[in-house]
VOGUKOL-311739 format. One line per 2 residues: their letters; for each residue x, y, z of C-alpha. Coordinates in nm, 3 decimals. Layout:
! VOGUKOL-311739
a) X/Y/Z | ...
! end
This chain:
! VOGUKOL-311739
xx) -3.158/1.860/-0.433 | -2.780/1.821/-0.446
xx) -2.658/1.688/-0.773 | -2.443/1.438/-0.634
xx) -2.280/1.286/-0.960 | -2.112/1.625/-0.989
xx) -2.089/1.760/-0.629 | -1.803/2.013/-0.573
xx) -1.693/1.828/-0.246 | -1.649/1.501/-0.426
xx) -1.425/1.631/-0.692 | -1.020/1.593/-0.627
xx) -0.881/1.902/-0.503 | -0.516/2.001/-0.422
xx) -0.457/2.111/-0.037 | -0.107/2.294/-0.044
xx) 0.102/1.999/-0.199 | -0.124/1.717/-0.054
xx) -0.343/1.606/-0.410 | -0.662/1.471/-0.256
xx) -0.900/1.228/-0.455 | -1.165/1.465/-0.269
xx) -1.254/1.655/0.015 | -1.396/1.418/0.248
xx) -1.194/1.319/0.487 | -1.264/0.996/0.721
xx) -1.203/1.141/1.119 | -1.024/0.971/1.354
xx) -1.255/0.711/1.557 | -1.104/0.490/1.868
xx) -1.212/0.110/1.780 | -0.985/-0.060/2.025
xx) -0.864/-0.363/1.822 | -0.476/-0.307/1.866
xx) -0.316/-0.577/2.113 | -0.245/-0.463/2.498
xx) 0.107/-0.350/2.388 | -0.066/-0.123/2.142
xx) -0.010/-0.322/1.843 | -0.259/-0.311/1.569
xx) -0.374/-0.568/1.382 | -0.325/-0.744/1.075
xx) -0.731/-0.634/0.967 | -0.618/-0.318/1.061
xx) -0.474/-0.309/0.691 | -0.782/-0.406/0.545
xx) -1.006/-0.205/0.717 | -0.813/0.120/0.651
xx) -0.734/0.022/0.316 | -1.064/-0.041/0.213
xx) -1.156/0.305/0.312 | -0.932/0.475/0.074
xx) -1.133/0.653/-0.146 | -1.139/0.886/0.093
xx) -0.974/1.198/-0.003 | -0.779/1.157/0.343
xx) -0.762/0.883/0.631 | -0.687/1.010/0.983
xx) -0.594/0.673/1.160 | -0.756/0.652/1.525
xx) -0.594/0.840/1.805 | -0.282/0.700/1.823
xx) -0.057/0.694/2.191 | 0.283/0.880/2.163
xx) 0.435/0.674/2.432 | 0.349/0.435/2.701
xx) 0.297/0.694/2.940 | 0.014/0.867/2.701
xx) -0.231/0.577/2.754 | -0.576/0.625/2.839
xx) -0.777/0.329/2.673 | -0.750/-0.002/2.671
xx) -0.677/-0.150/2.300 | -0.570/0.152/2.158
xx) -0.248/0.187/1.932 | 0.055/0.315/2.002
xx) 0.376/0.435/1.760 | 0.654/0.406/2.010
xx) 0.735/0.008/1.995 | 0.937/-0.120/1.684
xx) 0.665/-0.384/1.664 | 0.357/-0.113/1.664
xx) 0.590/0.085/1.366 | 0.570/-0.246/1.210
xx) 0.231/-0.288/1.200 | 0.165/0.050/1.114
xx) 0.364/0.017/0.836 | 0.150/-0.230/0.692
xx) -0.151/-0.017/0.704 | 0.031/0.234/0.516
xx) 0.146/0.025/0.242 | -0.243/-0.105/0.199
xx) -0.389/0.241/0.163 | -0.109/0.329/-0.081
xx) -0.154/0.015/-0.322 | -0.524/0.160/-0.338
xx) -0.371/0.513/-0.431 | -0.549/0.664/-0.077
xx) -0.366/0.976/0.132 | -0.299/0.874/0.531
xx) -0.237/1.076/0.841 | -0.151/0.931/1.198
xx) -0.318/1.115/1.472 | -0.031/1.177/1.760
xx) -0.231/1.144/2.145 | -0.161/1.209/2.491
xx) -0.446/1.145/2.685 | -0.330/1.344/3.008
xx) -0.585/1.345/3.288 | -0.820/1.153/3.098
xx) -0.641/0.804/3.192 | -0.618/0.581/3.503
xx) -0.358/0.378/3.727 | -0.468/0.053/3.599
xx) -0.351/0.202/3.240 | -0.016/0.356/3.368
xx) 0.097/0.019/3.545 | -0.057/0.186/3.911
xx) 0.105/0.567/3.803 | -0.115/0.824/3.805
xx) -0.174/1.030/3.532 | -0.016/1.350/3.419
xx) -0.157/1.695/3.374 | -0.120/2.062/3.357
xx) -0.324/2.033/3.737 | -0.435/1.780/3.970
xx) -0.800/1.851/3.882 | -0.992/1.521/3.903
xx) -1.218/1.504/3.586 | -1.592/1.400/3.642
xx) -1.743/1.052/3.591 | -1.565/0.692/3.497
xx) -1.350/0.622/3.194 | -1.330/0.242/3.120
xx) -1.032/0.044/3.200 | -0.947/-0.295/3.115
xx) -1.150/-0.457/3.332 | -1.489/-0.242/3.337
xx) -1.554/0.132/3.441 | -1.393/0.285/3.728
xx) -1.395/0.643/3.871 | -1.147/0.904/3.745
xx) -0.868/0.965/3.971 | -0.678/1.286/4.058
xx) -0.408/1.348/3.825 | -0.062/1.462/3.881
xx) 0.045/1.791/3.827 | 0.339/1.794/3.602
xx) 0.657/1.910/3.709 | 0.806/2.243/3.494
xx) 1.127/2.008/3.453 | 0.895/1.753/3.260
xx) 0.754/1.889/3.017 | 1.051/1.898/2.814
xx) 1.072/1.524/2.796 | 0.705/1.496/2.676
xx) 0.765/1.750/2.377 | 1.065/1.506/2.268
xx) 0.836/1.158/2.309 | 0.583/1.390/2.079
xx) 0.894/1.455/1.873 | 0.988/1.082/1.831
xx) 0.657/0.986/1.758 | 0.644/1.191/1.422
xx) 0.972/1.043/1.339 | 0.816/0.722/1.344
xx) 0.501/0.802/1.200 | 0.728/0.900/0.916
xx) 0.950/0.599/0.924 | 0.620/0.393/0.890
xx) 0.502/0.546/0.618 | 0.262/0.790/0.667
xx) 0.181/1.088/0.475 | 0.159/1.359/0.731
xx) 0.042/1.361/1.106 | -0.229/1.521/1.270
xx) -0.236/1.642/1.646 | -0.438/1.551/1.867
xx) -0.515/1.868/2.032 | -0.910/1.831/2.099
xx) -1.135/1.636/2.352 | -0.959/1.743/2.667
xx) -0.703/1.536/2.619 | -0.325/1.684/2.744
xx) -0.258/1.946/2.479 | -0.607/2.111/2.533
xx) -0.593/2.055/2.920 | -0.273/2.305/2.887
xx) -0.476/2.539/2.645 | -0.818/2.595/2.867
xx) -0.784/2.830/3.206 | -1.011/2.559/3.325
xx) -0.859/2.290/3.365 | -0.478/2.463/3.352
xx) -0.446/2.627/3.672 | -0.022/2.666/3.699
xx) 0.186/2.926/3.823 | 0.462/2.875/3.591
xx) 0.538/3.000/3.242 | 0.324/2.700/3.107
xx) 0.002/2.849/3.298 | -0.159/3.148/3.410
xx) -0.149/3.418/3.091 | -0.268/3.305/2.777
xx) 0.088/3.292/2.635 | 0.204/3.085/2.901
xx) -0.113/2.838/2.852 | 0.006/2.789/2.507
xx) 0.349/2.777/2.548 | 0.293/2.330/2.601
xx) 0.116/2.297/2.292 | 0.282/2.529/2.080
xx) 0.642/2.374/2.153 | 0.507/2.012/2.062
xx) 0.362/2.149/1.746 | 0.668/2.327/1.656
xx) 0.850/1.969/1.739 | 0.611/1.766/1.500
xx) 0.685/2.037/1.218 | 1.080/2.052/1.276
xx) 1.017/1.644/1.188 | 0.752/1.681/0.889
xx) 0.750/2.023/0.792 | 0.443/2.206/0.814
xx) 0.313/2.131/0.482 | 0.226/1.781/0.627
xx) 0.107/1.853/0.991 | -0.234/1.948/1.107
xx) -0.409/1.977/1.376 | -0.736/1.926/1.586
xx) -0.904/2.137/1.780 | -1.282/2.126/1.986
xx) -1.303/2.461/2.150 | -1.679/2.391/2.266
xx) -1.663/2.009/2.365 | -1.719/1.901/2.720
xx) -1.692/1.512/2.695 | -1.495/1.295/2.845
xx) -1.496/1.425/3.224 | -1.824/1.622/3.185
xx) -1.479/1.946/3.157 | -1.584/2.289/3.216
xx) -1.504/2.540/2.882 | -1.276/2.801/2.877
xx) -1.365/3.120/3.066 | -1.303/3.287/2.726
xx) -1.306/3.079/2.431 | -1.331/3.282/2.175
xx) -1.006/3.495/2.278 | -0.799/3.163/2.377
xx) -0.898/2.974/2.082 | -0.878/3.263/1.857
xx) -0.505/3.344/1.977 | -0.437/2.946/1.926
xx) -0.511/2.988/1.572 | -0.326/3.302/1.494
xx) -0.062/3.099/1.643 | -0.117/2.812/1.460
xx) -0.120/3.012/1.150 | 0.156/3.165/1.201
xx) 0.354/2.830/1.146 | 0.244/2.744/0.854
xx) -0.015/2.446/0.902 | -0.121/2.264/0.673
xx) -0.468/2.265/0.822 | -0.696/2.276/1.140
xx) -0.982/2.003/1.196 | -1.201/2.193/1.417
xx) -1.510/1.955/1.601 | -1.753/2.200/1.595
xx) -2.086/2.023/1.788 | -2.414/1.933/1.654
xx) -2.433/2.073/1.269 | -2.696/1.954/1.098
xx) -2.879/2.273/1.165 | -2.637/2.560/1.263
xx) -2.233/2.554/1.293 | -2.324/2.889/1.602
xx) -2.329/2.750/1.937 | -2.593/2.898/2.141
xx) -2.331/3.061/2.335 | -2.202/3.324/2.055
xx) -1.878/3.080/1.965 | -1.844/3.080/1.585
xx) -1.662/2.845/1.411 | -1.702/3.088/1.100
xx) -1.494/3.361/1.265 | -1.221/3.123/1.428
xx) -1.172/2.957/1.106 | -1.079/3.323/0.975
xx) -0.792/3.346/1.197 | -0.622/3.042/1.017
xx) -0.467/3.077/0.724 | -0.451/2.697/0.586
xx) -0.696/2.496/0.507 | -0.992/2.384/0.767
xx) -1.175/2.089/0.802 | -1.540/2.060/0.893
xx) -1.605/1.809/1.150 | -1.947/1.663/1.318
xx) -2.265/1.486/1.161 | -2.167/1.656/0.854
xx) -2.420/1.569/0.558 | -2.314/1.608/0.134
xx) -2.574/1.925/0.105 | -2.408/2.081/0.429
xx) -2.072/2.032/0.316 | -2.167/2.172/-0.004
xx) -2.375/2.454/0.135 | -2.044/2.488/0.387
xx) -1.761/2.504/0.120 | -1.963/2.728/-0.116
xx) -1.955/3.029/0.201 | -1.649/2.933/0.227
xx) -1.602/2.852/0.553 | -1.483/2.543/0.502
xx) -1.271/2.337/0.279 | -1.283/1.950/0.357
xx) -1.519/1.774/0.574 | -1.500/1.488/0.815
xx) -1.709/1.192/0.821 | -1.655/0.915/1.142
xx) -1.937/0.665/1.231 | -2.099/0.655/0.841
xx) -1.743/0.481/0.721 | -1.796/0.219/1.025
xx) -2.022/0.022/0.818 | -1.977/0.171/0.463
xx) -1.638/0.107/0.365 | -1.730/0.299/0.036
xx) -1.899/0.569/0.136 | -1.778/0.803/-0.118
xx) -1.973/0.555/-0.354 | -2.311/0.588/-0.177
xx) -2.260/0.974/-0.151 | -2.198/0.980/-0.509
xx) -2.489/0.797/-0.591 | -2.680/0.912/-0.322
xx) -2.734/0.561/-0.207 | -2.867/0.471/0.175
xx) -2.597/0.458/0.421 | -2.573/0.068/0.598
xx) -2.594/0.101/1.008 | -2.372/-0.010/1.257
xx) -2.493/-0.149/1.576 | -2.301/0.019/1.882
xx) -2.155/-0.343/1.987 | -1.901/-0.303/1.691
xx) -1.747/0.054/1.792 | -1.485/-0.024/2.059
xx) -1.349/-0.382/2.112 | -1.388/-0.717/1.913
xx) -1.185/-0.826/1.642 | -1.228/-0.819/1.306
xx) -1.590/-0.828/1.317 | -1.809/-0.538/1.254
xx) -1.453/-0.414/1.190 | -1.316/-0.476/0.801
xx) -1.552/-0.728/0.702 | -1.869/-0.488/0.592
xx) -1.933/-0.540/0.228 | -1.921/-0.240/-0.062
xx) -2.297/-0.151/-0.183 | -2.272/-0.411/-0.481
xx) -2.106/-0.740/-0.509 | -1.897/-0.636/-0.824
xx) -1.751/-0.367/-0.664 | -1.641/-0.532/-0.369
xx) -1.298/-0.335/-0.226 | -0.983/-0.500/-0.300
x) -0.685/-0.450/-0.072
! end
């Protein structure tokens, strides 16, 4: 059994100049408590701060612009008033000494009219994705995008621009991209769902090109030493989206790529891992995380004696928890003490206020979380 008053993955470690208080990280999770204009709330403070023994926060997915929507309730760091807000999320997680990253999204294909005020949404291809995505008033069936036009892209890579500067003007202490679940940056990246003619499609270069110019963009803002990014060559969910015919070559050329500017670190989603990070297929997450020189973090049902078992091969070296710090606002407690984990029921994922949101308790009374 673990010893898990002295576990090597709860111990602070230093990540190039980012001193973490460990090396769990809590993942980004869509709640869908920020106002229709994409305005977080005032709990939002409290429920972020009170997670801030994690070695690093990656806020929810977080819309670069109006035209980036894909959910209903989801933030946004475009508006003055959603800066705001953010701002005071910051400030809590700093009082309580914790690390922060905002998570820059387009959403791309994966959206809907009734999101983009009756505009369709924007991708590399009009290729409808499969199945619903829910909208403000219930589920409805996913539309065919619009293809973007050559001319436009430019425009998007300076929204993804602006939305690092005010990720930094809030507060933050880096920002991750969003470059995972088929959302617009990987919709660009796979052959299957990028089918252009242009120099942003076709070759693997070209298919790149999109992702690698908003990257560059976030790190002319930040500097590389405080940008990641997040990658899930093998998921298929939302819109049921076919892989890449290649995926070890494409996502193995992303990360020489990304390497080759310096990134802080890649967050790689890597499946079902309680048993094996080797998809059946012959993708390894092993040898992709070779190509990249920074740091990588783990990501997907992760538990403490994985992680450890993980960082001691060295294939990884920080590990992302999501649904665990729903209900267990000190979780690095309970792993520490290797305490049982509290549950929390689906109805409190997406939607409500502040509910099920920042009002679970910490394991004792006396150590209840101040923020």
């Amino acid at each position: 059994m673990s010893d898990f008053f002295s576990s090597p993955v709860l111990e602070p470690v230093t990540i190039g100049k980012l001193q973490l208080k460990n090396r769990i990280v809590m993942a980004p999770m869509t709640r869908s408590r920020s106002d229709d204009f994409g305005v977080a709330p005032a709990y939002a403070a409290d429920y972020y701060a009170q997670r801030a023994d994690a070695g690093l926060i990656v806020t929810e997915a977080t819309n670069i612009s109006a035209e980036a929507r894909g959910y209903p309730r989801t933030p946004g760091i475009w508006s003055e008033a959603q800066i705001a807000a953010w701002t005071r999320v910051t400030e809590a997680v700093h009082r309580r000494e914790g690390k922060i990253f905002l998570q820059l999204w387009h959403t791309g294909r994966m959206s809907h009219p009734d999101m983009l005020a009756g505009a369709l949404p924007v991708a590399p291809s009009a290729l409808k994705p499969h199945g619903q995505i829910r909208v403000h008033d219930g589920m409805k069936d996913f539309v065919t995008p619009r293809a973007l036009g050559t001319d436009e892209i430019p425009a998007i890579v300076e929204d993804y621009r602006q939305a690092a500067k005010n990720a930094k003007r809030a507060g933050f202490d880096g920002v991750e991209v969003h470059s995972a679940n088929n959302y617009l940056l990987e919709q660009f990246v796979r052959d299957s769902t990028n089918h252009r003619t242009d120099q942003y499609g076709g070759t693997l270069e070209n298919r790149l090109r999109f992702p690698l110019q908003v990257v560059q963009a976030v790190v002319d803002v930040w500097g590389a030493e405080r940008v990641g990014i997040r990658i899930s060559p093998t998921t298929t969910a939302p819109g049921d989206t076919a892989l890449d015919s290649d995926t070890m070559r494409t996502f193995g050329a992303y990360l020489d790529a990304l390497s080759a500017l310096d990134l802080l670190y890649i967050h790689g989603i890597e499946g079902v891992t309680q048993v094996s990070r080797e998809e059946n297929d012959g993708i390894s997450f092993a040898a992709l995380r070779q190509r990249f020189k920074g740091a990588y973090i783990a990501n997907n049902q992760y538990t403490l004696p994985l992680a450890e078992k993980t960082l001691a091969a060295g294939e990884a070296d920080l590990f992302s928890i999501g649904r665990p710090f729903i209900a267990n606002p000190d979780l690095i407690d309970r792993l520490r003490d290797n305490a049982p984990l509290a549950e929390a029921p689906k109805e409190y994922w997406y939607g409500g206020d502040a509910r099920g949101y920042s009002d679970w308790p910490a394991m004792h009374a006396h150590r209840s979380i101040a923020v």
